[in-house]
Residue frames as qw, qx, qy, qz and C-alpha x, y, z in Angstrom:
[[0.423, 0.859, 0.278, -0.073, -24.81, -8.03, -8.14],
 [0.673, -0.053, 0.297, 0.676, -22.33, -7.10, -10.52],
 [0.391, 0.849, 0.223, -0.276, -22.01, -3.46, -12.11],
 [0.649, 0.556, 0.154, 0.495, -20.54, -2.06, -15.28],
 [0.677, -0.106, -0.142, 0.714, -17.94, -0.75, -15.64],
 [0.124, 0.469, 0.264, 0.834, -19.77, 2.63, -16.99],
 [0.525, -0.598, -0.602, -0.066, -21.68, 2.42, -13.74],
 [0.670, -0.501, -0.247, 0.489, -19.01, 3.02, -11.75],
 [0.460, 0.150, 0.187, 0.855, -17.96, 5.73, -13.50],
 [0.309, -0.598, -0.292, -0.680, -21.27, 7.78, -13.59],
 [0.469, -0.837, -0.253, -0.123, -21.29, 7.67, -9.79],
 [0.756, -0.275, -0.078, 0.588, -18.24, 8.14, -9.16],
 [0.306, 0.261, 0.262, 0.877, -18.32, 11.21, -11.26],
 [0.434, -0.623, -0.416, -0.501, -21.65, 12.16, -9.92],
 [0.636, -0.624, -0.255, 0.376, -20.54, 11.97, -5.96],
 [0.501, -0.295, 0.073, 0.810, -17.03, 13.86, -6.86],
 [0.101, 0.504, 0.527, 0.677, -19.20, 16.47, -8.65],
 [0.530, -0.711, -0.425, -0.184, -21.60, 16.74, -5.82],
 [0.619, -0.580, -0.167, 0.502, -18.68, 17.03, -3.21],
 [0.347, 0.044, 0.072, 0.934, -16.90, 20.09, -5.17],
 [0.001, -0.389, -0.199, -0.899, -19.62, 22.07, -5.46],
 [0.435, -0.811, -0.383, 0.079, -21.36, 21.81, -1.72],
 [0.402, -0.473, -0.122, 0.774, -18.24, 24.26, -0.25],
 [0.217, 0.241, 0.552, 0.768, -19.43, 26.59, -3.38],
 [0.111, -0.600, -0.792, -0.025, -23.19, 26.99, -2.73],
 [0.219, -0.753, -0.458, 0.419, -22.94, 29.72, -0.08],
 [0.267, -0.300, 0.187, 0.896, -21.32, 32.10, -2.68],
 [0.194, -0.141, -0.554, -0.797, -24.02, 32.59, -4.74],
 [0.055, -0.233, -0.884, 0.402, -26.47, 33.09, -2.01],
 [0.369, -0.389, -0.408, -0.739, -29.68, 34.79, -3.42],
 [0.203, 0.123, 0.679, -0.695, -31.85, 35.89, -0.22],
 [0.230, -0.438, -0.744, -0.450, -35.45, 34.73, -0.36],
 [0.398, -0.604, 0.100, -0.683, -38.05, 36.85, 1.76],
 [0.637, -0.172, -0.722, 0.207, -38.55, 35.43, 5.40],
 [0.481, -0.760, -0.434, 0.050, -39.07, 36.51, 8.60],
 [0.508, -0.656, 0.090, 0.551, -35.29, 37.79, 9.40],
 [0.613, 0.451, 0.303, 0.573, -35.11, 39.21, 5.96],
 [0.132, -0.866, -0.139, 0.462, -33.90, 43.25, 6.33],
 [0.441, 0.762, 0.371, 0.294, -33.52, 45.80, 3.75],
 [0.130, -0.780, -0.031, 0.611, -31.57, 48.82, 3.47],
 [0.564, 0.771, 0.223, 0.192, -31.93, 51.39, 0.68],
 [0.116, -0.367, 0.180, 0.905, -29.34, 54.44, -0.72],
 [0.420, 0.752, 0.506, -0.040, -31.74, 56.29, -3.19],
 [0.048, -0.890, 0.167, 0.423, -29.02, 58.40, -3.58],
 [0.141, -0.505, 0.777, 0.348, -26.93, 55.98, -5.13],
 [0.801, 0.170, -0.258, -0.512, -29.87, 53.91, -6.61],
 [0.413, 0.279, -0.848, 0.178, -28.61, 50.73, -4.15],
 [0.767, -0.423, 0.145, -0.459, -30.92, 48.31, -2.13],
 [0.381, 0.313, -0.853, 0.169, -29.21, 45.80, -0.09],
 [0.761, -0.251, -0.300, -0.518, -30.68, 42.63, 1.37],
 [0.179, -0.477, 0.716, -0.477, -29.69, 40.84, 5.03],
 [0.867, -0.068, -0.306, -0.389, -30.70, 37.31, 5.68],
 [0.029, -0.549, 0.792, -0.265, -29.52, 34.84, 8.13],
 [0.756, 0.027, -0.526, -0.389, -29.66, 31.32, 8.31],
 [0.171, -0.539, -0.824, -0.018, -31.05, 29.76, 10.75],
 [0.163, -0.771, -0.385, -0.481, -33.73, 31.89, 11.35],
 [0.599, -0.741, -0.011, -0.303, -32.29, 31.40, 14.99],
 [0.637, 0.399, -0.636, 0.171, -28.98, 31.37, 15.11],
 [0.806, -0.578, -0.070, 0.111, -27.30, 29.21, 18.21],
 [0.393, -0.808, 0.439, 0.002, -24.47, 30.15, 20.36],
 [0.234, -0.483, 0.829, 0.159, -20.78, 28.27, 18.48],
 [0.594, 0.196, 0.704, 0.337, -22.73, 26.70, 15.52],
 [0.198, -0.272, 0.426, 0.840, -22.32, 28.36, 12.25],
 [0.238, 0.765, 0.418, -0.427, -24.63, 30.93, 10.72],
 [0.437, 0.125, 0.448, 0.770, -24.61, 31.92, 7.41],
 [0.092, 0.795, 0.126, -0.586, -25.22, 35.58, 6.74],
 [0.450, 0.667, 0.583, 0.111, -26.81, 36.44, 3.48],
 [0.114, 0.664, 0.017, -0.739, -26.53, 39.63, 1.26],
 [0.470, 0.620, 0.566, 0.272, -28.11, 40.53, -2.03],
 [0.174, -0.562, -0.016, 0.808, -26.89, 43.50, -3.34],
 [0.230, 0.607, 0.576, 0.497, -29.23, 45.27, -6.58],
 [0.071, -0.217, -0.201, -0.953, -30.09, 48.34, -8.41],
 [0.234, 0.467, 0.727, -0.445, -33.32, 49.82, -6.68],
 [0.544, 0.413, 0.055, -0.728, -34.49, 51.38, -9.61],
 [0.609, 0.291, -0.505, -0.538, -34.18, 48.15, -12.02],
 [0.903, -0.322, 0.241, -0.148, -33.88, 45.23, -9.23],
 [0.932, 0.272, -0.220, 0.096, -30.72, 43.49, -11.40],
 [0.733, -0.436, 0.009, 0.522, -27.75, 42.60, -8.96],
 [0.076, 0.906, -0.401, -0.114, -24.38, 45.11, -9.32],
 [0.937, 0.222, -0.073, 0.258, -21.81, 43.09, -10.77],
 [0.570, 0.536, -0.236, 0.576, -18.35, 43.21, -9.97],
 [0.336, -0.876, 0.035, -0.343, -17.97, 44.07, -6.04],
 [0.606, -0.059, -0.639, 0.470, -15.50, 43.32, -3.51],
 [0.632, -0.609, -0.255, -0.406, -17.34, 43.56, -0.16],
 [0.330, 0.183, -0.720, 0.582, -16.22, 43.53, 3.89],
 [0.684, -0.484, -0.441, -0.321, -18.52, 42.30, 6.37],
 [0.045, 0.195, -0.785, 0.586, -17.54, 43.03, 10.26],
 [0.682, -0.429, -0.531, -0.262, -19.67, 41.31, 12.97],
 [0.209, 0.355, -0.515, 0.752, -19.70, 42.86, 16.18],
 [0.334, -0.608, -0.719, -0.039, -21.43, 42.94, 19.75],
 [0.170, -0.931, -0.003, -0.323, -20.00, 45.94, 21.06],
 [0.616, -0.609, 0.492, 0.084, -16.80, 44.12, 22.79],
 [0.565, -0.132, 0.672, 0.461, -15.43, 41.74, 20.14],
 [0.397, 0.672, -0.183, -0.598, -15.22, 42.12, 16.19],
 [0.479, -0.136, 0.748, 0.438, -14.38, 40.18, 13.63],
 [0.139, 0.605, -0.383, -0.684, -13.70, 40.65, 9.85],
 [0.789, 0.190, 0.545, 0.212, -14.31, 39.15, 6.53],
 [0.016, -0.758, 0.276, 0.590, -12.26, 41.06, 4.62],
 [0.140, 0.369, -0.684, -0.614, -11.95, 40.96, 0.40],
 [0.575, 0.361, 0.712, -0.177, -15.38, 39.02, -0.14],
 [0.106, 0.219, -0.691, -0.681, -15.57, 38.95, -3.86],
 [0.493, 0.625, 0.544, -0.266, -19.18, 38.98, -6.13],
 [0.150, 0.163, 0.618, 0.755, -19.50, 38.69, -9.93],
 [0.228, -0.477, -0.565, -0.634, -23.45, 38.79, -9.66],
 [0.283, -0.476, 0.120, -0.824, -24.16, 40.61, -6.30],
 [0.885, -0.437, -0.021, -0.159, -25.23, 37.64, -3.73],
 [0.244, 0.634, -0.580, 0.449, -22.57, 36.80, -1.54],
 [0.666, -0.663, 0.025, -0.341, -22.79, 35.26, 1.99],
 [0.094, 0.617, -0.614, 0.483, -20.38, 34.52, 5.03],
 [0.720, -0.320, -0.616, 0.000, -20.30, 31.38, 7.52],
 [0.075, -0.634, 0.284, -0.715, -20.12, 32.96, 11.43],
 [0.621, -0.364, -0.692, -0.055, -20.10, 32.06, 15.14],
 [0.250, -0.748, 0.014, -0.615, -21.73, 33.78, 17.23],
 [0.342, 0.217, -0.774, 0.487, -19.56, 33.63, 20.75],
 [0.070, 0.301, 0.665, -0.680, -22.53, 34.80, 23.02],
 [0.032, 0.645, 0.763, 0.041, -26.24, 36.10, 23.08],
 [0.152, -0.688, -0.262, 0.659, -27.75, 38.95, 22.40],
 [0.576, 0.804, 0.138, -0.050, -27.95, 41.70, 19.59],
 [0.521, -0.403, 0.387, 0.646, -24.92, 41.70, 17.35],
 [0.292, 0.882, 0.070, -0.363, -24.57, 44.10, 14.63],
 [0.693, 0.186, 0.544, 0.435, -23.34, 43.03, 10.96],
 [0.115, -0.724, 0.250, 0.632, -21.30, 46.14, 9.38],
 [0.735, 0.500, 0.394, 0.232, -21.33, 46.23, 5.27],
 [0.057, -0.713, 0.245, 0.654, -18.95, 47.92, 3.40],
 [0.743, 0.466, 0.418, 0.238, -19.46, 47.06, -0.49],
 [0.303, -0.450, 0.445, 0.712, -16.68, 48.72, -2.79],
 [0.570, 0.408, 0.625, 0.344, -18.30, 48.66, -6.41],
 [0.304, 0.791, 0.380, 0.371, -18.25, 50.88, -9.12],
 [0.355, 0.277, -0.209, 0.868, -15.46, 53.50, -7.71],
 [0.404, -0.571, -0.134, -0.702, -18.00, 54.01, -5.24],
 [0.100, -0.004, -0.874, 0.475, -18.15, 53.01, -0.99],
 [0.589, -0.421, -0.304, -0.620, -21.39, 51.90, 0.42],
 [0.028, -0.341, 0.704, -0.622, -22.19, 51.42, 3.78],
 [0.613, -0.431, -0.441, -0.494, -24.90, 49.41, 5.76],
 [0.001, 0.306, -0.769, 0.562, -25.74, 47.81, 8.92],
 [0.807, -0.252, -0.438, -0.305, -27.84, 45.10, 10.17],
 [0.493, -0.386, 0.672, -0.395, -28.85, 43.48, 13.63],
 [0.689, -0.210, -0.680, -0.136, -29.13, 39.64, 14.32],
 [0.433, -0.492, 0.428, -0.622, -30.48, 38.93, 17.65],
 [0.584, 0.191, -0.789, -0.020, -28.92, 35.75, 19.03],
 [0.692, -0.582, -0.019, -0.427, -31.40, 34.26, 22.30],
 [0.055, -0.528, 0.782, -0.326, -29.93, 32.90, 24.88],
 [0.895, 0.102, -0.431, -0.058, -29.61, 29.39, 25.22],
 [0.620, -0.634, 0.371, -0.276, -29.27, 27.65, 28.56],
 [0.085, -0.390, 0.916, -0.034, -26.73, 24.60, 29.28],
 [0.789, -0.166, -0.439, -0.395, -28.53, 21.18, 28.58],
 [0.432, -0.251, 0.637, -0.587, -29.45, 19.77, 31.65],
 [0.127, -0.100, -0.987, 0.007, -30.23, 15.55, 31.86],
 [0.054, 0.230, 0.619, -0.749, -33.22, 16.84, 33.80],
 [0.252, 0.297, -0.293, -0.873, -34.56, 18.85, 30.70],
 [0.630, 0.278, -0.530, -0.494, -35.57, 15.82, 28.72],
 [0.951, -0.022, 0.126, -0.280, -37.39, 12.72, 29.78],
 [0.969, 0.163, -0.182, -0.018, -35.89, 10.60, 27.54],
 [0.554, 0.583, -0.498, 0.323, -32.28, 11.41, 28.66],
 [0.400, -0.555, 0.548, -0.482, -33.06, 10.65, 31.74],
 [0.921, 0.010, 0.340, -0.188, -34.36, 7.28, 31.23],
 [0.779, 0.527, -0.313, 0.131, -30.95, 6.58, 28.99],
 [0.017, -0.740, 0.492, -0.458, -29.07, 7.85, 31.65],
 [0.596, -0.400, 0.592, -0.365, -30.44, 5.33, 34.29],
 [0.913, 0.355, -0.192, -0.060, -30.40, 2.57, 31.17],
 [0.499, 0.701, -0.440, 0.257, -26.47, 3.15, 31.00],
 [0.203, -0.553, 0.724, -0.360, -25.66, 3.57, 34.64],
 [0.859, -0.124, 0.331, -0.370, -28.11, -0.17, 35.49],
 [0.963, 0.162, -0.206, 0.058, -26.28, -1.86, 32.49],
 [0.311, 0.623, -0.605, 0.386, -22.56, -0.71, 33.69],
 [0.623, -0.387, 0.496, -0.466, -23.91, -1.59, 37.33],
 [0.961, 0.081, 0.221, -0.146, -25.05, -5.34, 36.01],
 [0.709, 0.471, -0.456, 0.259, -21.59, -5.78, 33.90],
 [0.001, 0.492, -0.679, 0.544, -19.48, -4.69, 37.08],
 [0.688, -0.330, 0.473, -0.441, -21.65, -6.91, 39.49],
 [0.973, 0.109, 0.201, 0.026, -21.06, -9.97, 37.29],
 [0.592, 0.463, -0.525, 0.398, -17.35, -9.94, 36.46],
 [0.240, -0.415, 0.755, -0.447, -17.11, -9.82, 40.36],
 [0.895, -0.037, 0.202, -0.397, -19.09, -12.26, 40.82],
 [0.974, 0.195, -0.068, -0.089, -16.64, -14.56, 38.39],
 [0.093, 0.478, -0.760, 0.431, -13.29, -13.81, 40.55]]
């Protein structure tokens, strides 16, 4: 099958399109409700700010992406213009994302969590010659070591693997 020449072009453009703008995505992360959505008003300052974390459950050294929505509570329409710092802590280690930039208030941050347990996600949001503060928990379960044992089927690969390595090794001796 032969294509034109315009073919190649339109997917080629269309792939190298596709690949710049996945690393993009997570900046313009608009939180939808859910189970681990969490909320925290200032009524003083007329500022609700929205926590979300993806998976729902994060795991232990694979990368979680923590959400924020940041809007007027009395008209709902994002604050424009912030520049935002996000620590993530468990009460022993920290770590920073420091100078997060937002044109249209949604923002979000890729993390791994080193251990289990509740770990507490620090907001500071700069906007409008004003500091705002928050604070959110994620509560990361503990997750045991996989164990061959665990799972049927990996046992029955396991004894697949070792029977064929067993049958190769018993027939090359066999042809000395």
């Amino acid at each position: 099958m032969q294509y034109s020449r315009m073919t190649i072009i339109f997917i080629f453009v269309t792939v190298s399109v596709t690949i710049l703008i996945i690393p993009f995505h997570s900046c313009y992360a608009h939180i939808v409700d859910s189970n681990n959505t969490q909320v925290w008003k200032n009524t003083n300052d007329n500022l609700k700010i929205q926590f979300g974390y993806n998976p729902e459950k994060p795991i232990i050294d694979t990368f979680t992406n923590l959400q924020f929505s940041i809007t007027n509570l009395g008209t709902d329409e994002h604050i424009k213009d912030l520049v935002a710092q996000v620590t993530v802590t468990n009460g022993q280690r920290l770590f920073k994302f420091q100078n997060i930039s937002s044109q249209n208030g949604d923002f979000s941050v890729d993390y791994l969590f080193p251990d289990d347990g509740t770990h507490q996600v620090l907001l500071r949001i700069d906007a409008n010659d004003t500091i705002h503060v928050a604070s959110f928990n994620v509560f990361v379960p503990h997750q045991s070591p996989p164990s061959i044992l665990d799972n049927q089927g990996n046992l029955i690969v396991g004894i697949g693997i070792l029977a064929a390595v067993g049958t190769i090794t018993i027939l090359i001796l066999k042809k000395r």
